[in-house]
C-alpha positions in Angstrom: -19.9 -6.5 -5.3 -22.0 -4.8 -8.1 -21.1 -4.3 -11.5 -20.6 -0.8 -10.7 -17.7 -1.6 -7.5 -15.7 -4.0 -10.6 -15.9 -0.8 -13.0 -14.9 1.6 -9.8 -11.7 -1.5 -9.3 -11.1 -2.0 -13.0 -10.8 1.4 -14.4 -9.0 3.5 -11.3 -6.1 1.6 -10.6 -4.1 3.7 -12.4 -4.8 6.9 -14.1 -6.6 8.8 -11.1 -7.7 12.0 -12.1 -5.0 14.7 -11.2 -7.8 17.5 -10.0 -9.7 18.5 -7.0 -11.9 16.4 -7.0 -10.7 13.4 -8.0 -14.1 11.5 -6.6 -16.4 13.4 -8.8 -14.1 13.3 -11.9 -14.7 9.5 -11.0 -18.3 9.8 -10.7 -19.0 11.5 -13.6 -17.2 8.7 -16.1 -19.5 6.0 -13.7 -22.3 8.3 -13.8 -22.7 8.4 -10.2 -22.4 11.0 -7.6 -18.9 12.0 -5.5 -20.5 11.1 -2.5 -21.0 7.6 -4.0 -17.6 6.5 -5.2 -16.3 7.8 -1.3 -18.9 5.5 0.1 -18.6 2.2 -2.4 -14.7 3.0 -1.8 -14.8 2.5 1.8 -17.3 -0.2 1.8 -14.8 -1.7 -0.6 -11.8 -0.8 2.1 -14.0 -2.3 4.7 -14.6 -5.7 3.0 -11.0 -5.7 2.0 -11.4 -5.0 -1.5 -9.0 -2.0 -1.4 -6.1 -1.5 0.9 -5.4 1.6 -0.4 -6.2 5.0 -2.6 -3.6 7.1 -3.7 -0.8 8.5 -5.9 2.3 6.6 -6.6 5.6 8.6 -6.5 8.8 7.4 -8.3 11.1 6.8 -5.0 12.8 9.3 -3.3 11.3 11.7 -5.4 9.1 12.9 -2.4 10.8 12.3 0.6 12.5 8.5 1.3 11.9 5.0 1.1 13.3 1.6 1.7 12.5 -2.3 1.2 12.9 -3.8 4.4 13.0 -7.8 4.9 12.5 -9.6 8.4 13.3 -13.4 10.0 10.1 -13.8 11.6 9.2 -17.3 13.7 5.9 -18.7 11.6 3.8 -18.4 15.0 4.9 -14.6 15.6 3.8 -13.6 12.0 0.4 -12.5 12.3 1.5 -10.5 15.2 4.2 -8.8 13.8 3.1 -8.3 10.8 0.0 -6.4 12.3 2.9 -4.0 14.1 4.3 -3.2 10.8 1.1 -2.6 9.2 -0.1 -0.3 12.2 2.8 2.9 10.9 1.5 4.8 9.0 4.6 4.9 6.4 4.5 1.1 5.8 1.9 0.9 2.7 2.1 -2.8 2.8 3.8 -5.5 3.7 3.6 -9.3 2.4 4.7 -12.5 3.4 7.6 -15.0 1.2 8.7 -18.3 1.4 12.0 -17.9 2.7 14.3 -17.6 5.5 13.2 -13.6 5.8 9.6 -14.1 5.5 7.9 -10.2 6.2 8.6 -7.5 3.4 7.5 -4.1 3.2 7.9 -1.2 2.0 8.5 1.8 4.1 8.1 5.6 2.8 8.6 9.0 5.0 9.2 12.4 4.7 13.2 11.8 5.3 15.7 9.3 5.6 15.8 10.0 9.2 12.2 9.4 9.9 12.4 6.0 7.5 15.3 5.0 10.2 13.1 6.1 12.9 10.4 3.2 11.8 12.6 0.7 10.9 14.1 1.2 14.5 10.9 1.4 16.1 9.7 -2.0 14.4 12.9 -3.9 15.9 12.5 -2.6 18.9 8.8 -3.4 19.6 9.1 -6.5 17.5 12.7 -7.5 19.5 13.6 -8.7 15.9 16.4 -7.8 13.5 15.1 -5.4 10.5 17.3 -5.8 7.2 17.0 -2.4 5.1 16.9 -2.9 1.7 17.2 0.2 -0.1 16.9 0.9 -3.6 20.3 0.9 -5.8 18.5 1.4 -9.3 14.7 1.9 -9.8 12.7 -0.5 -12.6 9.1 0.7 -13.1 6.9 -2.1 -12.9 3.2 -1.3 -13.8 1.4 -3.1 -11.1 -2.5 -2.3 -12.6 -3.8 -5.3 -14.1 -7.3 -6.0 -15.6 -9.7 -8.2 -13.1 -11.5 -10.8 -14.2 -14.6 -11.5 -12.5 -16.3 -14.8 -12.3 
């Protein structure tokens, strides 16, 4: 990872330009070309760097979300956990020390299709899916600055 790549993570986790083109507004405050933020971006994707580019929305404001928790045995987690991650509407999922041990977060274009998932993950997974959802939303800034050794 170039200086260029920590400056590309540093100063776009939050703030993304709000035009269309997004990648060359990017560009042109790195003073680089479009085409090279998309393809330090992926490389970045690739090698794990980045799970993910793009807007978040405050909950519900766009369609539905939930929090969802599972009780998965320790030698089923890397399995399942690969399930979750492979719909499209789960934007990530973590493990916890505790009893329910996979999080994530599910969002969809309805509450029906957020069911849908959660159902489709038991059901493939043969293991219960707690929903979580949200009572009250808290917004917690979750940029931070990177510090590179």
């Amino acid at each position: 990872m170039d200086p260029l790549d920590r400056r590309l993570l540093d100063e776009f986790q939050r703030d993304l330009p709000l035009v269309p083109r997004p990648y060359l507004a990017m560009g042109e405050k790195l003073g680089i070309g479009e085409d090279e933020v998309i393809l330090r971006l992926e490389r970045l994707r690739l090698a794990g760097s980045v799970a993910r580019i793009g807007a978040v929305v405050r909950p519900h404001a766009a369609g539905a979300s939930t929090l969802a928790a599972m009780a998965v045995p320790p030698f089923r987690l890397d399995e399942v956990a690969a399930l979750v991650s492979a719909y499209p509407q789960v934007n990530h999922n973590y493990q916890r020390e505790h009893r329910l041990n996979l999080w994530f977060v599910v969002a969809a274009g309805s509450q029906a299709e957020v069911a849908a998932v959660l159902d489709g993950i038991a059901r493939q997974s043969g293991l219960a899916v707690l929903d979580l959802p949200m009572l009250e939303d808290f917004h917690i800034d979750l940029g931070f600055g990177l510090s590179w050794t």
